[in-house]
C-alpha positions in Angstrom: -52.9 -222.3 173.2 -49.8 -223.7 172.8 -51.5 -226.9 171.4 -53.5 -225.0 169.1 -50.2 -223.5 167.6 -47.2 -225.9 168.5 -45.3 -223.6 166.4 -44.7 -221.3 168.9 -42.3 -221.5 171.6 -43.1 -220.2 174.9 -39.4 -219.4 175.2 -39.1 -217.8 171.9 -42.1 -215.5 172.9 -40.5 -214.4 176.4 -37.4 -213.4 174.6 -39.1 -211.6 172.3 -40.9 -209.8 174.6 -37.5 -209.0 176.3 -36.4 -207.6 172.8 -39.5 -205.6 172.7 -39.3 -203.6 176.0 -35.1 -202.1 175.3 -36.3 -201.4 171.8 -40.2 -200.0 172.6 -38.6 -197.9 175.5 -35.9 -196.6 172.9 -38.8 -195.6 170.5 -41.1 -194.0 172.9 -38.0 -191.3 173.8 -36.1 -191.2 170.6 -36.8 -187.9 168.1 -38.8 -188.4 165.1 -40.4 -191.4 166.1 -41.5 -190.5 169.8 -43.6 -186.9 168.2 -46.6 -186.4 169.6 -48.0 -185.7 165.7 -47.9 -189.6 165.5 -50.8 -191.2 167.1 -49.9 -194.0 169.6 -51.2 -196.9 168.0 -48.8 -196.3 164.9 -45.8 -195.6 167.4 -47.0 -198.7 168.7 -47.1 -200.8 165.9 -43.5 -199.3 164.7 -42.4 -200.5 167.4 -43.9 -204.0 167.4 -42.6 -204.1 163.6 -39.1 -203.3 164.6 -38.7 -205.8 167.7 -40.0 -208.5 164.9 -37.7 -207.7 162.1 -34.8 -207.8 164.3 -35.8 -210.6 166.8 -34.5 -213.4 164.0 -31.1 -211.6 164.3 -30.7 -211.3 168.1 -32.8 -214.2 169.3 -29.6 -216.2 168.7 -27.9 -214.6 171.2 -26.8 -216.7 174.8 -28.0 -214.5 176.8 -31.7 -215.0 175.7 -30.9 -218.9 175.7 -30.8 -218.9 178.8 -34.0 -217.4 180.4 -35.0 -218.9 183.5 -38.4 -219.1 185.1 -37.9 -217.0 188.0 -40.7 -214.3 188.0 -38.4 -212.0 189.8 -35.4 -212.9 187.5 -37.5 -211.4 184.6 -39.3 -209.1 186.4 -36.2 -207.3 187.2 -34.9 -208.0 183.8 -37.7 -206.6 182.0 -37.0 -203.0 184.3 -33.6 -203.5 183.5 -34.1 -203.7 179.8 -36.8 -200.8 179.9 -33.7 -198.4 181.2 -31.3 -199.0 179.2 -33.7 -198.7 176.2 -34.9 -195.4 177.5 -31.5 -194.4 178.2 -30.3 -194.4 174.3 -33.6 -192.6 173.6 -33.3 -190.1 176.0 -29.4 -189.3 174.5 -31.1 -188.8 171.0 -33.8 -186.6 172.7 -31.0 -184.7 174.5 -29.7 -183.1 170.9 -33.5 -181.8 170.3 -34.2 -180.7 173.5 -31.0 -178.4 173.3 -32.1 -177.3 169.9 -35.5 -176.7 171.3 -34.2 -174.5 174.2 -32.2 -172.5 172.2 -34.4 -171.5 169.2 -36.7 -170.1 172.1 -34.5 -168.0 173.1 -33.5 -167.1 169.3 -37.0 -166.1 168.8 -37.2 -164.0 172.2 -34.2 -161.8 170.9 -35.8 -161.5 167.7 -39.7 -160.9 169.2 -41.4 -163.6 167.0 -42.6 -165.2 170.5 -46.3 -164.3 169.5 -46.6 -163.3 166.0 -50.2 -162.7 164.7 -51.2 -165.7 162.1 -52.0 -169.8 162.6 -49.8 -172.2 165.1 -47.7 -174.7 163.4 -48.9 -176.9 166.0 -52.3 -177.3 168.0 -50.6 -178.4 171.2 -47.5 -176.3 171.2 -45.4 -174.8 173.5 -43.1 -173.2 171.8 -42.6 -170.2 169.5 -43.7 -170.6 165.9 -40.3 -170.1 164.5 -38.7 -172.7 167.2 -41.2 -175.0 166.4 -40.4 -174.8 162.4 -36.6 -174.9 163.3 -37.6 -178.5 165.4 -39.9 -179.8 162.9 -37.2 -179.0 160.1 -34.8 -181.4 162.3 -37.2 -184.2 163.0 -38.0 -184.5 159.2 -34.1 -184.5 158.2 -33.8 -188.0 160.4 -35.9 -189.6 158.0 -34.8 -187.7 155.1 -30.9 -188.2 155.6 -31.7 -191.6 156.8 -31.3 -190.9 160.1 -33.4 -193.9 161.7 -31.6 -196.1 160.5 -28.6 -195.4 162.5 -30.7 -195.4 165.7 -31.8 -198.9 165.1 -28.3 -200.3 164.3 -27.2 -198.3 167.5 -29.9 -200.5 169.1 -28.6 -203.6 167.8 -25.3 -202.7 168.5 -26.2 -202.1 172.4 -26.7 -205.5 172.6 -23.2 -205.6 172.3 -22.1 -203.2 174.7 -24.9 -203.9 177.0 -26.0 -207.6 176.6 -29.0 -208.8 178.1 -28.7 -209.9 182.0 -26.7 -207.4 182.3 -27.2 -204.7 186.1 -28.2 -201.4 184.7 -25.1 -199.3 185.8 -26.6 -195.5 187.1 -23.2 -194.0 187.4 -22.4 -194.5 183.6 -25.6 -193.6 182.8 -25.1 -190.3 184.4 -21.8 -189.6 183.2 -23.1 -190.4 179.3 -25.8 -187.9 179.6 -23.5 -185.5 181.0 -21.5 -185.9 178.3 -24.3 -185.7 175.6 -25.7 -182.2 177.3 -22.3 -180.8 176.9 -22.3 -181.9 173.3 -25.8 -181.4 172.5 -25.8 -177.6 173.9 -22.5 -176.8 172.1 -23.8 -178.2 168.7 -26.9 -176.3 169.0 -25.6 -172.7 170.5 -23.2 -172.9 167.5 -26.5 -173.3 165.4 -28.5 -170.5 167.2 -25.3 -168.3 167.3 -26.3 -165.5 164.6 -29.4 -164.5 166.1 -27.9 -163.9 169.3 -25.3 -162.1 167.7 -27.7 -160.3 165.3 -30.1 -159.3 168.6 -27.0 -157.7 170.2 -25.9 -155.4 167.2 -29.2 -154.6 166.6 -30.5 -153.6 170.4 -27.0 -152.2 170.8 -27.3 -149.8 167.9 -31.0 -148.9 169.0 -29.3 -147.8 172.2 -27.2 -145.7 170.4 -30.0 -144.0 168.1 -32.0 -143.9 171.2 -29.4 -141.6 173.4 -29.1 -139.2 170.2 -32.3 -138.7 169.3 -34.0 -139.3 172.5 -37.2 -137.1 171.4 -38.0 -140.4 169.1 -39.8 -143.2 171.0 -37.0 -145.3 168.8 -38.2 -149.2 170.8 -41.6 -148.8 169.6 -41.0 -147.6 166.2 -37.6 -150.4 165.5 -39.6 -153.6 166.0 -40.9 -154.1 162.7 -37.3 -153.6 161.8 -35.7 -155.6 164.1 -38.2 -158.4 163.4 -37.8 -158.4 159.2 -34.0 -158.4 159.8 -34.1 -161.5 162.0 -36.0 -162.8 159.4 -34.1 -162.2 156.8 -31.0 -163.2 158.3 -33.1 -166.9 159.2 -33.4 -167.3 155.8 -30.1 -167.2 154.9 -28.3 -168.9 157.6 -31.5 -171.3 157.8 -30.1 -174.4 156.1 -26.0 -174.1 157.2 -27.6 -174.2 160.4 -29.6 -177.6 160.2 -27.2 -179.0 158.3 -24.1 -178.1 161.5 -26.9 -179.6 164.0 -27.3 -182.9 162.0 -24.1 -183.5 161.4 -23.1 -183.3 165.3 -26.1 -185.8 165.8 -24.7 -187.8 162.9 -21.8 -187.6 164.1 -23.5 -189.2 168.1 -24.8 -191.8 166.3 -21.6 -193.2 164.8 -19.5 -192.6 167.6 -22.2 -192.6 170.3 
């Protein structure tokens, strides 16, 4: 093979293929990219296309100079590489997941769990109106330009974590900790009015309730309570998105 096409470089190939699995490990956690509406072969080939176009820019690197021929050397290397790739995807994931989470309990308080009419999404386990509020986020990564900041984040972990490097648990841990603290404050600030909002309103149908108890006042308010929650969504709907970006923005910078 390597007659047929003295082009290539065995070398150049296994340090490719080290590229490959930090970066295809990032991909297959990392929001946007990592939905299951994309089929697998085109997550695939994304990532594939990204380990390519940045492989002329990090093959240079020592580290991946260096490559021995011990099969448990790279072996343990490529498991290595796999976690720390996962690792950054999982932090990305971390800010949906809390976004997820919350907007289902947003639409419990609002009782939109199982409204009559067509899913947003065959396979989904969520709420309707949770899984518009997550959709609504995915699409802003590619919109605001989002994606690219996760694959200079993955260049730049190169830097912070070169290659040949132990895969350090403890940090790990502590990182995640500190991106579920962030990612949970972001997105209970974004899910904020509807929990206020289902408060005043099942505080006030208390009220009505223990005046005018002769009115069966719960089944008659949910039509109410529902259109109010509704109409409250649409106008808090984009301050929201755009608070919950900016903190992920703001992880990807810093982060």
């Amino acid at each position: 093979m390597t007659d047929a096409l003295p082009g290539l470089n065995p070398n150049v190939i296994l340090a490719t293929f080290v590229l490959f699995c930090r970066i295809g490990a990032c991909l297959m956690l990392a929001p946007g990219v990592s939905n299951s509406q994309i089929p697998m072969q085109v997550r695939l080939f994304v990532a594939v296309a990204i380990t390519l176009s940045l492989a002329p820019l990090l093959l240079g690197r020592g580290q991946l100079q260096s490559l021995g021929d011990d099969p448990i050397a790279m072996l343990r290397m490529i498991v290595t590489e796999g976690l720390i790739g996962a690792m950054i995807g999982a932090l990305g994931r971390l800010f949906f997941s809390a976004l997820e989470t919350l907007a289902v309990a947003a639409a419990n308080m609002l009782g939109v769990v199982n409204p009559f009419g067509v899913e947003v999404d065959v396979n989904q386990m969520m709420p309707p109106l949770a899984t518009t509020i997550s959709m609504i986020a995915v699409a802003l990564i590619f919109v605001a330009d989002f994606h690219w900041e996760i694959i200079r984040g993955l260049v730049a972990s190169y830097d912070a974590i070169p290659i040949l490097s132990d895969y350090d648990a403890s940090y790990s841990l502590r990182h995640i900790g500190l991106v579920l603290g962030q990612s949970f404050g972001i997105a209970i600030r974004v899910t904020s009015p509807f929990f206020l909002y289902s408060v005043i309103a099942n505080f006030a149908l208390t009220m009505i309730n223990r005046v005018t108890p002769q009115i069966a006042i719960f089944y008659v308010a949910p039509p109410f309570i529902v259109s109010g929650g509704l109409l409250l969504l649409y106008f808090v709907v984009k301050p929201q998105i755009g608070e919950f970006m900016a903190g992920f923005a703001a992880w990807l910078t810093w982060g």
